[in-house]
C-alpha beads as a LAMMPS data file, in Angstrom:
LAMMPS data file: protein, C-alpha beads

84 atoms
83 bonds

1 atom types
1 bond types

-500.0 500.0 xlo xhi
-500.0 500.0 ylo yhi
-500.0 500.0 zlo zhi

Masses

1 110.0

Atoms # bond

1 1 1 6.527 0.748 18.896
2 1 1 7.708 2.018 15.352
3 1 1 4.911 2.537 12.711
4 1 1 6.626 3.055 8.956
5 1 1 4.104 6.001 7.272
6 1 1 5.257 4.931 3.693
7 1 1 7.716 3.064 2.468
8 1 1 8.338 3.539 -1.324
9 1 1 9.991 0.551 -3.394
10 1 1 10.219 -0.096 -7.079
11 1 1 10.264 -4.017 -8.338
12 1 1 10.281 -5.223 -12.019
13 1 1 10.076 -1.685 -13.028
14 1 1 6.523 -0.848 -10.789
15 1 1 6.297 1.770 -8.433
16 1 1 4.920 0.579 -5.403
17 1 1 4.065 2.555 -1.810
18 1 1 3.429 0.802 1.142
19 1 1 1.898 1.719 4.335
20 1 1 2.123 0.059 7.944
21 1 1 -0.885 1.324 9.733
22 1 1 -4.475 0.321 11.233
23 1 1 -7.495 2.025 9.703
24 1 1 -6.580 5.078 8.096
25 1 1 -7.212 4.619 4.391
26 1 1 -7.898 7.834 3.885
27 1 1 -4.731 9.335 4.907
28 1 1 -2.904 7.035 3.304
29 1 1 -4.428 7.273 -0.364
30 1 1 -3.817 10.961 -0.062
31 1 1 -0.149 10.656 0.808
32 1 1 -0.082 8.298 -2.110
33 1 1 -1.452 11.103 -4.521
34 1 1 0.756 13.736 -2.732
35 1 1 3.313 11.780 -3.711
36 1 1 2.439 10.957 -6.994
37 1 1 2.361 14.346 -7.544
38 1 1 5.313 15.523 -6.292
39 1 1 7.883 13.368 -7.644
40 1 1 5.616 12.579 -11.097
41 1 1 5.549 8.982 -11.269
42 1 1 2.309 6.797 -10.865
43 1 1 2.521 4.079 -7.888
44 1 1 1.339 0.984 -9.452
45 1 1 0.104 -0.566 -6.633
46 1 1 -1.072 0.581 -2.874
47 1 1 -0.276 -1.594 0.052
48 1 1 -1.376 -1.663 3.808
49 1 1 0.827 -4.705 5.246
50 1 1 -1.152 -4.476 9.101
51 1 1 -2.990 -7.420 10.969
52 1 1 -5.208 -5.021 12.520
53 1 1 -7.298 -3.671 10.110
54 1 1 -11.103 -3.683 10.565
55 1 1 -14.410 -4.727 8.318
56 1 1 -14.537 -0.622 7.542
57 1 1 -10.825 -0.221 6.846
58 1 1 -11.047 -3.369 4.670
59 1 1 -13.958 -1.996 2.629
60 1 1 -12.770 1.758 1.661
61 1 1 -9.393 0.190 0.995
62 1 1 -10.949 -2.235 -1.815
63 1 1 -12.717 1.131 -2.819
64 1 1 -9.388 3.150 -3.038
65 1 1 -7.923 0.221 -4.744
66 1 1 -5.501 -0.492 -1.897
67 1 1 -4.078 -4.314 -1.502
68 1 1 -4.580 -5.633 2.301
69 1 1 -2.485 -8.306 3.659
70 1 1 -1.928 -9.375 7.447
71 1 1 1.502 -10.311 7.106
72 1 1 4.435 -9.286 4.636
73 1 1 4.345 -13.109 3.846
74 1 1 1.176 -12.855 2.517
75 1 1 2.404 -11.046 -0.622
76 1 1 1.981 -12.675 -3.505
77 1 1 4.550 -11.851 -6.229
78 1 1 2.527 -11.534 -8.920
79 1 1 1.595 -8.035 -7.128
80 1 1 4.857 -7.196 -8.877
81 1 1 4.364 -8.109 -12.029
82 1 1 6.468 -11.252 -11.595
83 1 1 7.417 -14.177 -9.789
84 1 1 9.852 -12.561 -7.189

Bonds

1 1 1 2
2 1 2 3
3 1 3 4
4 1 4 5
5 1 5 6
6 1 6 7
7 1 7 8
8 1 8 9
9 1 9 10
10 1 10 11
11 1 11 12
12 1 12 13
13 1 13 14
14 1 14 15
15 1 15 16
16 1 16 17
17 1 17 18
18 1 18 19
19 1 19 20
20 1 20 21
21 1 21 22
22 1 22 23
23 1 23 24
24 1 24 25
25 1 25 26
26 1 26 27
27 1 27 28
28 1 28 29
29 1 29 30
30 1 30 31
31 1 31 32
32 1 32 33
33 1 33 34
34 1 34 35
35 1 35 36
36 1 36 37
37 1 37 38
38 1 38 39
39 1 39 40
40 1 40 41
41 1 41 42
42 1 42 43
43 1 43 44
44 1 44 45
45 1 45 46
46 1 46 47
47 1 47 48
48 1 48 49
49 1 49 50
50 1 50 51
51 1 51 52
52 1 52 53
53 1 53 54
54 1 54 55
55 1 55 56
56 1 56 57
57 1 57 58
58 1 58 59
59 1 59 60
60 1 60 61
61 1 61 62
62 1 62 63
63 1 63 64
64 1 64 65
65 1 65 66
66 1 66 67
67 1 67 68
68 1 68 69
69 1 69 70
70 1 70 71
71 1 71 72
72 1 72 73
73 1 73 74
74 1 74 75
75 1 75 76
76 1 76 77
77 1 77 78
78 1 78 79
79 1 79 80
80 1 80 81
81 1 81 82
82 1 82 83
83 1 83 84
């Protein structure tokens, strides 16, 4: 069992951090802001990819701002700014 903490990419010029995890918003949206602040660069977007995340989880994440999807596959695109 492997869980990735944060995976950073950058697509069509957006920074984007994603985390592979259950419930823990929190955590995560801090990390982002750590490292927003560390390496001075916005992340355009916040991403759990995990298809176990509760009603709770859910809900603080569309208060954070943070995109849920169950499956990678479930990505659209146009998250980047583009078609792919």
């Amino acid at each position: 069992f492997w869980v990735r903490r944060y995976k950073k990419f950058v697509r069509n010029g957006m920074c984007c951090l994603e985390d592979i995890h259950k419930s823990e918003m929190y955590a995560f949206e801090r990390k982002a802001r750590f490292y927003e602040k560390r390496h001075a660069r916005r992340a355009d977007r916040l991403l759990v990819i995990s298809p176990m995340v509760d009603k709770a989880a859910q809900a603080l994440a569309r208060r954070l701002g943070i995109l849920v999807y169950s499956y990678a596959g479930d990505v659209d695109p146009a998250v980047f700014g583009g078609e792919g």
